[in-house]
TIBALUM-81004 format. One record per residue: residue in three letters; x, y, z of N, C-alpha, C, O, CB in turn. Coordinates in steps of 0.05 Angstrom, whole numbers, plus 5000, padded with zeros to 4 digits. Each point is the difference from the previous one (the first is absolute). Last residue first. Glycine has a CB too. Example, Ala and Ser with C-alpha at 12.3 -4.5 7.8 and 13.67 -1.06 7.14 Angstrom:
SER525749555142501650245001498550225014501050225004501449654953
ALA498248985042498250245000501850245000502150005013494149775012
% end
This chain:
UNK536649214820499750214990499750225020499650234993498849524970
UNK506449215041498550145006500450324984502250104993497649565050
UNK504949314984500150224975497350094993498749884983505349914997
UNK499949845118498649884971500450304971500450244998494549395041
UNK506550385069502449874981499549944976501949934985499749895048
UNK490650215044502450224997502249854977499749764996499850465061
UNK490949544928500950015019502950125007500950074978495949615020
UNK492750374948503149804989500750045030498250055016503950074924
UNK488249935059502250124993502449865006500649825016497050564990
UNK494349164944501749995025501250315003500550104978500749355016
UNK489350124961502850024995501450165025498850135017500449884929
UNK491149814988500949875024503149994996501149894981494349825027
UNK494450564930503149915005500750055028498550135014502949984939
UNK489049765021501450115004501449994996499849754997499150315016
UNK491249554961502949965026501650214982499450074977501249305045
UNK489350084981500550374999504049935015500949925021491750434999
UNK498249094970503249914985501650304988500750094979497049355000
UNK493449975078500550235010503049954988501649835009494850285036
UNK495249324927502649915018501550324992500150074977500649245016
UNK488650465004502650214996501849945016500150055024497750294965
UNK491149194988503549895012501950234981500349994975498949335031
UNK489650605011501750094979502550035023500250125022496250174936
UNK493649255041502350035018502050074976500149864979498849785065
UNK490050334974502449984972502650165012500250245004495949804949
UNK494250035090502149644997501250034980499449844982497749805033
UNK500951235014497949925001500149654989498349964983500150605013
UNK510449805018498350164988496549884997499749854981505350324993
UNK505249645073496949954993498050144994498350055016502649725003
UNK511150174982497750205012498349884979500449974975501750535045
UNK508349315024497649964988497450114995499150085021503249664992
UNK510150324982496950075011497749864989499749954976502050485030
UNK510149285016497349984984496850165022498949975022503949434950
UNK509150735034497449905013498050074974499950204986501249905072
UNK507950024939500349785031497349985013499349925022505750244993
UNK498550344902501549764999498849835034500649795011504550474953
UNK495750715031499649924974502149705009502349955009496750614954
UNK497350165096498649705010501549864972499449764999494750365031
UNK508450774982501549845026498549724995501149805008499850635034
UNK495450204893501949885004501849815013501149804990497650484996
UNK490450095020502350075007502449844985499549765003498050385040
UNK493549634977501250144962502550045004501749914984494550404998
UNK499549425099501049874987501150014969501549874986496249995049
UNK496150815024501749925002502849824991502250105001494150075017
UNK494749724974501850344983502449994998501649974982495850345036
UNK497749065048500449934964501350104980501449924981495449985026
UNK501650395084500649795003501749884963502149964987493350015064
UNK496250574971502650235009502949864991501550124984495850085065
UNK494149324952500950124976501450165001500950084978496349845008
UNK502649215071498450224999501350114973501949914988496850185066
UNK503048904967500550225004498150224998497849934991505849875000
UNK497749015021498450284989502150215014501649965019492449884982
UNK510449274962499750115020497750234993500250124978504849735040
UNK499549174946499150264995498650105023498749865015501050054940
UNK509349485032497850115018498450234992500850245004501949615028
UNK506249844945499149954988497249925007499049834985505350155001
UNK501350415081501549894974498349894993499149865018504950094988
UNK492950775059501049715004501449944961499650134980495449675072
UNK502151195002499449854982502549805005502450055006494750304962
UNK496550455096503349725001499149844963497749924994502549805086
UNK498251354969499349834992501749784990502350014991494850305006
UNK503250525053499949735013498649764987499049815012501150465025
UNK503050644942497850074998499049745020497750005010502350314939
UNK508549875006499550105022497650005014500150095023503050104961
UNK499848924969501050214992498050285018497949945010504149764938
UNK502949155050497750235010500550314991502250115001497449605043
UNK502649074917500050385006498050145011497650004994504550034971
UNK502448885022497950095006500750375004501650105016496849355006
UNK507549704948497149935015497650155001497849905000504949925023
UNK504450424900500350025043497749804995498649984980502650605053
UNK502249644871501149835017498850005031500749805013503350284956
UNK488350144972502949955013502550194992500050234991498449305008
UNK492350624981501349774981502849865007501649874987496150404979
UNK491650165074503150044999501149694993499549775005500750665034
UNK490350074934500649665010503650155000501150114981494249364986
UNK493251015046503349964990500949755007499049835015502250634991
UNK489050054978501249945023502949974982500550114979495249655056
UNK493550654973502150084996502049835011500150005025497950404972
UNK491549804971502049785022502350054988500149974975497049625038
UNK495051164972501949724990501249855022500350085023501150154936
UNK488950285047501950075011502849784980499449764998497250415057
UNK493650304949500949724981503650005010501550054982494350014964
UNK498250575097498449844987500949714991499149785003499250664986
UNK507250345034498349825029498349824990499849805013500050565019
UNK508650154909497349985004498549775017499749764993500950474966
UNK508150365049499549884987496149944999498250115014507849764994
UNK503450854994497649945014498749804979499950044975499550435054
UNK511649795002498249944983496249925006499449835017506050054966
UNK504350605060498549835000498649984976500150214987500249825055
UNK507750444951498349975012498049854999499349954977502350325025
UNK508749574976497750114986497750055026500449865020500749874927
UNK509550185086497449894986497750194989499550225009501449405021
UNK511250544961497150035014497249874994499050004978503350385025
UNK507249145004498650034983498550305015499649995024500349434953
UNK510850255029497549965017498050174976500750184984501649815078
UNK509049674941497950044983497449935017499849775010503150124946
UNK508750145052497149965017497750124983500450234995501849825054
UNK509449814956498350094983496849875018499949815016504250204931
UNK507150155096497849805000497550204976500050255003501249495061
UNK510250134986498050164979496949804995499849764997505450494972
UNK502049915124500049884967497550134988498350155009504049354999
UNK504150465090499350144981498949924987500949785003501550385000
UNK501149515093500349884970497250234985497849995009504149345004
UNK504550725086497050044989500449924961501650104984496850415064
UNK509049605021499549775001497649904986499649774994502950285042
UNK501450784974500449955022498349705002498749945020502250594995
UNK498749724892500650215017498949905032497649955005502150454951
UNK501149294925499549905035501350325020501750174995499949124993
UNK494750564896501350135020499949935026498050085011501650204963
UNK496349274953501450274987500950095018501450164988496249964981
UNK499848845040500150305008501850144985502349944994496749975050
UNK497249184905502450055017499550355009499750174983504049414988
UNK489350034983500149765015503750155023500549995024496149484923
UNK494551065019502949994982501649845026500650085022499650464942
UNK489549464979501450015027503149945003501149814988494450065027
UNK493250384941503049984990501450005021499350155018500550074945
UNK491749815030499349964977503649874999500949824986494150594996
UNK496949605096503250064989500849884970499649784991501850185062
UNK487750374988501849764998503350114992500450194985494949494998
UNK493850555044501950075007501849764995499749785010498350565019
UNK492149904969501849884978502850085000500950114980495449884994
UNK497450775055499949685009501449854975500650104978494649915052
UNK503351045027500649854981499849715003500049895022502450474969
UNK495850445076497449864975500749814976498449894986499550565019
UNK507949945074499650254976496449894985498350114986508949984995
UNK498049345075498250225021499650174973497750084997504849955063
UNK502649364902498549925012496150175012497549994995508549815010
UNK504850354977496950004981498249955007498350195002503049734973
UNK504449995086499650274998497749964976497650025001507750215016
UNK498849025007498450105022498650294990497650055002505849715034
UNK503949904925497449804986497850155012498150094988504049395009
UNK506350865034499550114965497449795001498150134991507849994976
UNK497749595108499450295004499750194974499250235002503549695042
UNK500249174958497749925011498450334997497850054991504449465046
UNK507150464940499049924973496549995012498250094986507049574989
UNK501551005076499349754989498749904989497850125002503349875016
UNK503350974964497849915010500649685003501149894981495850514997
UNK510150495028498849734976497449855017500149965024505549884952
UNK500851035044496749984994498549744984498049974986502950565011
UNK508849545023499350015027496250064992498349895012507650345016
UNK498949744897501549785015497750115023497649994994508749924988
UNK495450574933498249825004499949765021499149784994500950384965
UNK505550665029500649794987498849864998501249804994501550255011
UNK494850635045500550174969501049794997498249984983502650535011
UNK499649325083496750005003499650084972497849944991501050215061
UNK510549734985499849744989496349974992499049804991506049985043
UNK499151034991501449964980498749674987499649934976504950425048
UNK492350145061498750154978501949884971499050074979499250435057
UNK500149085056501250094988499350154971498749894982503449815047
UNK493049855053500150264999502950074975500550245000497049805059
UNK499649154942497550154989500450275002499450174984497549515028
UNK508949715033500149954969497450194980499850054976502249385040
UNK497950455081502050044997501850134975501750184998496649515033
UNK493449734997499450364989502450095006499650245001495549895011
UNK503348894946500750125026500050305002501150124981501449485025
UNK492549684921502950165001499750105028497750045007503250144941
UNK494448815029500150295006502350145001502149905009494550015013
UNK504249334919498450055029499850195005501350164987499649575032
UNK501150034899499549755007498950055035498449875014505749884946
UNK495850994960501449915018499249765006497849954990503150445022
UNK498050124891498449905026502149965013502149994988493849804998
UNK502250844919501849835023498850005021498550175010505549944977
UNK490449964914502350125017501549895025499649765004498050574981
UNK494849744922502949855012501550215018501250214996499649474959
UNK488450125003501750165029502349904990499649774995497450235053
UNK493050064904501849934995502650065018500850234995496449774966
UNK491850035043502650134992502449775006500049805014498050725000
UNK491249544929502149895028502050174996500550144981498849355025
UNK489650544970502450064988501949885027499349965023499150504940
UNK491549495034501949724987502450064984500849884980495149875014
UNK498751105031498849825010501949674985500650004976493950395031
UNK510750564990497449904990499749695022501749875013498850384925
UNK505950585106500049604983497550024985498350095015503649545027
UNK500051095021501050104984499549724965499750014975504050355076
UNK495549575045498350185005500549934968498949794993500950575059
UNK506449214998496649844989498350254987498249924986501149675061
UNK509550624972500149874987496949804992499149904980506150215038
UNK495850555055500050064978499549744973497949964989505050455039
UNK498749335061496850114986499550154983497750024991501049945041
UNK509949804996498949754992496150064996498349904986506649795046
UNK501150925005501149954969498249864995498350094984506249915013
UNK493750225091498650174974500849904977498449974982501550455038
UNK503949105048497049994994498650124983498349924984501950035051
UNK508150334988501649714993496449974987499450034976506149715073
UNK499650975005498950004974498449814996497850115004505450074982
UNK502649895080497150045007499250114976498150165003501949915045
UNK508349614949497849785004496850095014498049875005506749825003
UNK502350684917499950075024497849755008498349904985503050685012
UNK502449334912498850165008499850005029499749765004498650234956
UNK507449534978501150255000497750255020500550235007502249604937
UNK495949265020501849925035500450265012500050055024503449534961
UNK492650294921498150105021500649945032498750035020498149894941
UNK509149974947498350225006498850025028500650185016498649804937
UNK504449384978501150125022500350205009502250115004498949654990
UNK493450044926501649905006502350155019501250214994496949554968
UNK490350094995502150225012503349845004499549764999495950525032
UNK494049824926502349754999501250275019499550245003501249334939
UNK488250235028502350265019502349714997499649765001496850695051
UNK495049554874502449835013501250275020500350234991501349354961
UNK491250595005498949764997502649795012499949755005496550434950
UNK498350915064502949814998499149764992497749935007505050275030
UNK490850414999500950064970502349814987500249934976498750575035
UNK495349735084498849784978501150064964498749984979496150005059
UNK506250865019499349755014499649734974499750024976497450335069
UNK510650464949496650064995499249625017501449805003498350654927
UNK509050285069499449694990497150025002499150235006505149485012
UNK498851095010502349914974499749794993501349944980501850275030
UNK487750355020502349875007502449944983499950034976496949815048
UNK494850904983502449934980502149855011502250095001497250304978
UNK493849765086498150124973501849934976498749914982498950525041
UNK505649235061496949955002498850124978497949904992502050105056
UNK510250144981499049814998496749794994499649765000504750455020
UNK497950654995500950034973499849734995498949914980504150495019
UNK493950035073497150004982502749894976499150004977495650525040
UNK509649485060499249794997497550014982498749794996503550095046
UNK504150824964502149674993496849845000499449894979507150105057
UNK491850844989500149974976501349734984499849904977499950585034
UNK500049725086497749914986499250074967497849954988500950085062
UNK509250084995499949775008496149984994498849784997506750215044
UNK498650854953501849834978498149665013498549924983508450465011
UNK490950355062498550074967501049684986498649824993502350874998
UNK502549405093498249805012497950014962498649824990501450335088
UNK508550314931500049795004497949815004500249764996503050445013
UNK496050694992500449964974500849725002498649874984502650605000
UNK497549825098497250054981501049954974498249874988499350505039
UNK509749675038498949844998496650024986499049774998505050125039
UNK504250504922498250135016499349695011500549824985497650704989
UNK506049634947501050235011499850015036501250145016497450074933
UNK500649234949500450045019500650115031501549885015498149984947
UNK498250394922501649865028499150055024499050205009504749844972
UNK492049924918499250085028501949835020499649785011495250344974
UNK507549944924499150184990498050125029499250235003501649564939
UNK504649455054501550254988499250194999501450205000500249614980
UNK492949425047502250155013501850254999500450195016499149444984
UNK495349814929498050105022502450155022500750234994494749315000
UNK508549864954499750254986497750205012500250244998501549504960
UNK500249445074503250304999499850214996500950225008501449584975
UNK491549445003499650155031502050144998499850225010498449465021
UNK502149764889496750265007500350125025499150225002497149504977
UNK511649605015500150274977497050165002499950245007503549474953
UNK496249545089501250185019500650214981499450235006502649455030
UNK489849714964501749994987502050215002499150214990498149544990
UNK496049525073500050364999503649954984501949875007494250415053
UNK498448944962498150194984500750254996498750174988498149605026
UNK508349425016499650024975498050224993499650064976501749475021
UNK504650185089498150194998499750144967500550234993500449855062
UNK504549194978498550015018498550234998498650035020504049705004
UNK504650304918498249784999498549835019499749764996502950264974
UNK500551055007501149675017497049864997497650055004506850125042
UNK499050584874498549965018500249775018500349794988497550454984
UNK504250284918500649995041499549955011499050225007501649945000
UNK499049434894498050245014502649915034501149815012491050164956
UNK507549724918501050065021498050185020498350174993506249784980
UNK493949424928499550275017501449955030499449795012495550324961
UNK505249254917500050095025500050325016500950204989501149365001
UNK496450024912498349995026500049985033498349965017500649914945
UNK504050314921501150145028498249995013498450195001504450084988
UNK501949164925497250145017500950065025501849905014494549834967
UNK510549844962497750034982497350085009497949964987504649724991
UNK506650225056498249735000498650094979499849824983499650005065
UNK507050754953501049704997498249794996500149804984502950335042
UNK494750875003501149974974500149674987498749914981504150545036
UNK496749715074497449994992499549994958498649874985500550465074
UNK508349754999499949835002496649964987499149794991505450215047
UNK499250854966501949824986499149664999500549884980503450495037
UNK491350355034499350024976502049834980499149934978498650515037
UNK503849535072497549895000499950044968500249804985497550315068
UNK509850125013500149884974497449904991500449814986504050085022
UNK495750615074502350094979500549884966500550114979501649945072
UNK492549755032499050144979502250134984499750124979496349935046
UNK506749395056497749864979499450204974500649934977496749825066
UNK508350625022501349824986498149864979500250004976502949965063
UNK492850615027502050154971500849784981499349974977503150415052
UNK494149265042497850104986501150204972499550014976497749975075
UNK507549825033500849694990497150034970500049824984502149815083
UNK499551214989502349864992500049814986501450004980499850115051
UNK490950155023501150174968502549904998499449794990498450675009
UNK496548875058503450094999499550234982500449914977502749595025
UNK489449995023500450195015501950204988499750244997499149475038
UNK496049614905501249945027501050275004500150164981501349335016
UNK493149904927499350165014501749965021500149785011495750254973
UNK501049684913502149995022499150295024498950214996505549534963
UNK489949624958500150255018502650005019499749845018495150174982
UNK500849534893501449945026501050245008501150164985500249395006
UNK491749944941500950275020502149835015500149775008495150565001
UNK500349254895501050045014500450255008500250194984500749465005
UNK498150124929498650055002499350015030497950125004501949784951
UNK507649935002498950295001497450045002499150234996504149874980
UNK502849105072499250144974498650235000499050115020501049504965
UNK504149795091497150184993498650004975497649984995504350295033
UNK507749504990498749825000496850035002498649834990505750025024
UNK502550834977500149844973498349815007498649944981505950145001
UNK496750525093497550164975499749724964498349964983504450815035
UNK502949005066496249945004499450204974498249964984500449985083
UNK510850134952499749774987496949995003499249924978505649865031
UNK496851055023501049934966500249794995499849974976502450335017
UNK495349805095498450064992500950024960498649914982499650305077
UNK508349565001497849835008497449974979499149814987502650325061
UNK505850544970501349754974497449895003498850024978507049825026
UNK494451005045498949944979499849754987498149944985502950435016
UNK502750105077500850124974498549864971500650034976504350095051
UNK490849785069503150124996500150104973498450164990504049515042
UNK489149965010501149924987502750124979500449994976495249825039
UNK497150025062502350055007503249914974502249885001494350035054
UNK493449764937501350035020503550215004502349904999494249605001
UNK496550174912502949985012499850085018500550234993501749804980
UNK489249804968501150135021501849985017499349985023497850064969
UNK497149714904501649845021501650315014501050184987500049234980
UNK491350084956499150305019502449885018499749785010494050394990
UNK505549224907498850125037501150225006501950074986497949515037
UNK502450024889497450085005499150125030498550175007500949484956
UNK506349425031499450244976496650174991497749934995506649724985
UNK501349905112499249854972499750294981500550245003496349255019
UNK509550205076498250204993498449934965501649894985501950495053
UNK504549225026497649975009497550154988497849955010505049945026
UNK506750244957499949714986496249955004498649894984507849875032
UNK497751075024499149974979499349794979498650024980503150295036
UNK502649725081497249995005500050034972499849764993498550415056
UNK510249574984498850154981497149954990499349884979505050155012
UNK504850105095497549834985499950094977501550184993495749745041
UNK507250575033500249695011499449874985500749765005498650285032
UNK504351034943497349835015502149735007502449965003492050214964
UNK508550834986500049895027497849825008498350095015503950314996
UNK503050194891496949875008500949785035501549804998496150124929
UNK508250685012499150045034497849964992498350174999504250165028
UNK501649334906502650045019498950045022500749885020502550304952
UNK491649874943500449725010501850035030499349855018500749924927
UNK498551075023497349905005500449675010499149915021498550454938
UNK510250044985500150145026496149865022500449895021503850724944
UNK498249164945501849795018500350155023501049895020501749864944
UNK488550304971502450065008502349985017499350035024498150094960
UNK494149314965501250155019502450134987501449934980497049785058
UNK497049674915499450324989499750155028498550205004498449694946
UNK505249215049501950084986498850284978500750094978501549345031
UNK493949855064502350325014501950094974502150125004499249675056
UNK491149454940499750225010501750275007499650245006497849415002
UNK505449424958499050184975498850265012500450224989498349364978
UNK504749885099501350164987501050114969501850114989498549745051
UNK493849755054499749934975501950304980499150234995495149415020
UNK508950075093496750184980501649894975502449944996495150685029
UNK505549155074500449944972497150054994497849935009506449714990
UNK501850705091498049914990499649984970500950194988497949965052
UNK506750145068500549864965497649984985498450015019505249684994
UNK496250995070500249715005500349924959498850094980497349855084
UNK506551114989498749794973501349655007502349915002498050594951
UNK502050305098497049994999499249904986497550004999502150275014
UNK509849814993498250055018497749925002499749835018502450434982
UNK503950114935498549674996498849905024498249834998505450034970
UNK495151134985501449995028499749675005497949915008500750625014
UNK503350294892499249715009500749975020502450055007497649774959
UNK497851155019502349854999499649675004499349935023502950524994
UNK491950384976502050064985502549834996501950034984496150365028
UNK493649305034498850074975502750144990500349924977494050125034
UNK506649765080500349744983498549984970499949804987500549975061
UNK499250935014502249985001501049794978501850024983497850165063
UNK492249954984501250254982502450034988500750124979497250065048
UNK499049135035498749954974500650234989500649964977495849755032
UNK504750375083502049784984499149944972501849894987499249865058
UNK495751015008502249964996500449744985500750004976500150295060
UNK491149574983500450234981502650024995500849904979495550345034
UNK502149205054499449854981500450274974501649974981494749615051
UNK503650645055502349874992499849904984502349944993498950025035
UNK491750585007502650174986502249824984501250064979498450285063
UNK492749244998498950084964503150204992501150034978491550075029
UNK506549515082500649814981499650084970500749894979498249805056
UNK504050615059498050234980500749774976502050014985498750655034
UNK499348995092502250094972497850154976497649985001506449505004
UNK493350375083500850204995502250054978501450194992496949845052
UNK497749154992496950155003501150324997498350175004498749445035
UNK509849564964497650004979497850274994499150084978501349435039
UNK508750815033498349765001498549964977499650174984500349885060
UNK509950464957497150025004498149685001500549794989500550744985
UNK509249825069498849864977497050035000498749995021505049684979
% end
């Protein structure tokens, strides 16, 4: 049996998604209820092998710049192009040519339907958003391989490709969504994804995650299997170990958006389930003026006694508290909508922004339910 550190996790995941783009595999699909005015300029082959946990698109507004993860055959990104609007992007991007055919196959039909064609496909693992694998092929085809010198040629043309014509561009995305997707990546992947994903974010853009968590650690037993590692199972992250990660990436404002109260799948006793997670990237600092500096502060609106948030700052219930201006920006954020008043003194003229930015909020359904 192969171990963690020698299963070819990108081979097994390919096989099985190739496979599961010519033939519905239920396998791999946790239940889930989408808005189903969205799927009715699908095709019933596209609805059939769409494979997630969630539906990060409920999350996205109109107009934004949006980057599917690992985004198979497509359904994901054809419900986000209607909620975008045309005036709206939305980018899919994943390894499979297989699961990529499928997507583009019907693009101009569906594009027909909605009434604008703003979605774009591209090849490429989503731990390494800058090099787009159709441009490198084609570089290839035309200089194989041959040699170790041509190997060491190809590998620095991969990386001026990533650096002069990336496939995602820095600071461009205004939402990354992905759905059950990123368990699928090797765990010594795991850092880059997640710095991709910041790399790629406009400044006070978030991403959007649903995918499967374990309740405890998976056992490398289970990791070395290459059947249950392509089912999203043995690469499932714990929920502390997904927060964590953003985290380290630079992200902040980390919160569960969605949580699927009964396991999608128990295995050797380990409880499965589906979980949505939304983290902000922060704006950069802001420079202020030393001279006249504002007083900056906040009042949390409850329910707790009392919140700390990463930076170690404590706000009390109904306690105005100073803050810095990093601090404050911060608070535009959504995650705060509803649970905290800003203050800011403007040379003595205190201007009060109760922070009223909110979202929708929702469950994945759960096995047995009448699901899309």
């Amino acid at each position: 049996m192969a171990t963690p550190t020698s299963l070819n996790v990108e081979q097994a995941v390919t096989q099985r998604y190739s496979g599961a783009s010519q033939q519905q595999e239920a396998a791999l699909c946790c239940p889930v209820e989408y808005d189903t005015t969205m799927l009715e300029v699908l095709p019933d082959e596209l609805i059939e092998r769409d494979y997630g946990c969630g539906d990060p698109s409920r999350y996205v507004q109109e107009g934004e710049t949006v980057l599917d993860l690992g985004s198979g055959g497509g359904k994901i990104c054809y419900i986000t192009s209607q909620l975008v609007g045309e005036n709206g992007r939305v980018i899919g991007v994943d390894m499979n040519s297989d699961m990529l055919g499928l997507a583009r196959k019907y693009q101009a039909e569906i594009s027909e339907a909605i009434g604008w064609n703003n979605v774009e496909f591209y090849r490429g693992r989503i731990q390494d958003l800058g090099l787009n694998l159709e441009s490198f092929e084609l570089h290839l085809a035309e200089n194989p391989i041959d040699s170790a010198d041509s190997y060491l040629d190809a590998s620095q043309i991969a990386d001026s490709m990533r650096c002069e014509n990336p496939m995602i561009s820095d600071n461009s995305v205004d939402v990354v969504i992905s759905n059950c997707v990123l368990n699928l990546v090797k765990e010594s992947d795991r850092y880059q994804l997640f710095s991709e994903v910041a790399r790629v974010l406009k400044p006070g853009g978030r991403a959007v995650i649903s995918d499967i968590i374990s309740d405890q650690e998976v056992p490398s037993h289970l990791k070395s299997d290459p059947e249950l590692w392509s089912g999203c199972i043995s690469g499932a992250f714990q929920l502390e170990e997904m927060i964590v990660a953003f985290l380290q990436a630079g992200m902040e404002s980390v919160e569960i958006l969605a949580w699927q109260e009964e396991p999608w799948v128990v295995v050797e006793n380990i409880p499965f389930r589906s979980v949505t997670i939304r983290a902000y990237k922060p704006y950069p600092p802001q420079s202020t003026d030393d001279e006249s500096p504002s007083q900056l502060s906040a009042i949390y609106q409850g329910p707790w006694e009392a919140v700390m948030d990463e930076s170690g700052v404590t706000l009390h219930r109904g306690q105005e508290t100073q803050i810095d201006h990093e601090t404050y920006q911060k608070m535009s954020h959504s995650s705060y909508s509803g649970k905290v008043i800003r203050i800011k003194d403007d040379q003595g003229q205190r201007k009060v922004e109760s922070v009223n930015l909110d979202l929708p909020v929702s469950d994945c359904c759960t096995p047995g339910s009448d699901c899309c």
